[in-house]
C-alpha positions as CSV (number, residue, x, y, z in Angstrom):
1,X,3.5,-5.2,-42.5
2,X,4.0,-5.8,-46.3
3,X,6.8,-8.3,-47.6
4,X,10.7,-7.5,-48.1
5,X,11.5,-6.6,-51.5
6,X,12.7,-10.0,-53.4
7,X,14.0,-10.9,-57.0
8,X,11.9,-13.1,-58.2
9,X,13.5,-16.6,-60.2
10,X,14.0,-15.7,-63.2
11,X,15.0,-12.3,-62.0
12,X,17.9,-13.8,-59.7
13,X,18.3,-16.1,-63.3
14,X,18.9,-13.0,-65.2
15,X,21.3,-11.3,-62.2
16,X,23.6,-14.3,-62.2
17,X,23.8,-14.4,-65.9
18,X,25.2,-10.6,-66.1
19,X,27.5,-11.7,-63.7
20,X,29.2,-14.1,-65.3
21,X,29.1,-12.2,-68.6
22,X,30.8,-9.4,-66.5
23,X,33.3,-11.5,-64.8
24,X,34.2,-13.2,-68.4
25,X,34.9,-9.6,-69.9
26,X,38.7,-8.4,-69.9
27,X,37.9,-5.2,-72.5
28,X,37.3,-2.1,-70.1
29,X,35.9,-0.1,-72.5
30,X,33.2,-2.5,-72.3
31,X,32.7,-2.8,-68.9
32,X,32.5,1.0,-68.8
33,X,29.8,1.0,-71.6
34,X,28.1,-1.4,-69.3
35,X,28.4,0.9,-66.0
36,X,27.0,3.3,-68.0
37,X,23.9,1.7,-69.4
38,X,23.6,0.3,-65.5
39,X,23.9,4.0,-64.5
40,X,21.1,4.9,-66.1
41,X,18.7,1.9,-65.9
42,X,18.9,3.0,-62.4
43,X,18.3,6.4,-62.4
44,X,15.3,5.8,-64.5
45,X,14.2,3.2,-61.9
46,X,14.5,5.8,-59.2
47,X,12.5,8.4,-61.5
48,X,10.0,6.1,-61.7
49,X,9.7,4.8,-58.5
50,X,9.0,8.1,-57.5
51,X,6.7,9.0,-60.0
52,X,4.3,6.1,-59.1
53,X,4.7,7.0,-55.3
54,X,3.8,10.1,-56.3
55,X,0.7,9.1,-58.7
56,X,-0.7,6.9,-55.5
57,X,-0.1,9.5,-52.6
58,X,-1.5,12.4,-54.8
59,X,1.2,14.4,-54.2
60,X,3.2,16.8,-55.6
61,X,7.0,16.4,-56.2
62,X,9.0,17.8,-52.5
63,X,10.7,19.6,-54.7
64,X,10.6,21.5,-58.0
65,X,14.2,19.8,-58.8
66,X,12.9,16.1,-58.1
67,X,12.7,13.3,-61.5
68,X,9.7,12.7,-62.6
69,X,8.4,10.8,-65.7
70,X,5.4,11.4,-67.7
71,X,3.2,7.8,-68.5
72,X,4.7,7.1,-72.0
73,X,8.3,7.6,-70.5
74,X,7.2,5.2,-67.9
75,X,5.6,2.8,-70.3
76,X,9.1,2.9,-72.4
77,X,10.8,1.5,-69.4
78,X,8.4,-1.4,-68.9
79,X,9.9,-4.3,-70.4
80,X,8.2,-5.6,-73.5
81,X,7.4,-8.7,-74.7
82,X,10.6,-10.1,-76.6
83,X,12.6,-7.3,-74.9
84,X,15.3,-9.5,-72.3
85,X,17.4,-5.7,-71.2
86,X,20.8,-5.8,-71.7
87,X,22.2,-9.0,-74.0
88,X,25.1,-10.4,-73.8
89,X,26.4,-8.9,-77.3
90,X,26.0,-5.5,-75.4
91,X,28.1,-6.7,-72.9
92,X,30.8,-8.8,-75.4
């Protein structure tokens, strides 16, 4: 039986960071800028997720209207070197 999923240090670092960069917010058209960029940061995740089950199980998509990402979009979501997501001048 494989491991639970867990946030690694400097991922739980990075988690409580946003947090306190969301609770310190008052503008709402901020916070709905953020919800938004969250929104999708998670559908990609999902689409991806997917797509590399997919790629190991050698299987097609259950159906024709599931996500699915080609390599470069995939590669685009890895996080680059440099590249720490969302700052807190996106957030501010």
């Amino acid at each position: 039986m494989s491991e639970p999923l867990a946030l690694s240090l400097g991922q739980k670092f990075e988690l409580e960071r946003m947090t306190r960069a969301i609770d310190a917010t008052g503008d709402a058209q901020a916070l709905r800028g953020l919800a938004k960029q969250l929104l999708q940061a998670w559908q990609s995740q999902k689409a991806a997720t997917q797509w590399i089950m997919r790629q190991q199980l050698g299987g097609a998509p259950r159906f024709s209207g599931e996500l699915a990402l080609d390599p470069a979009a995939l590669e685009a979501l890895m996080p680059k070197e440099g590249n720490q997501g969302i700052q807190n001048h996106d957030v501010l």
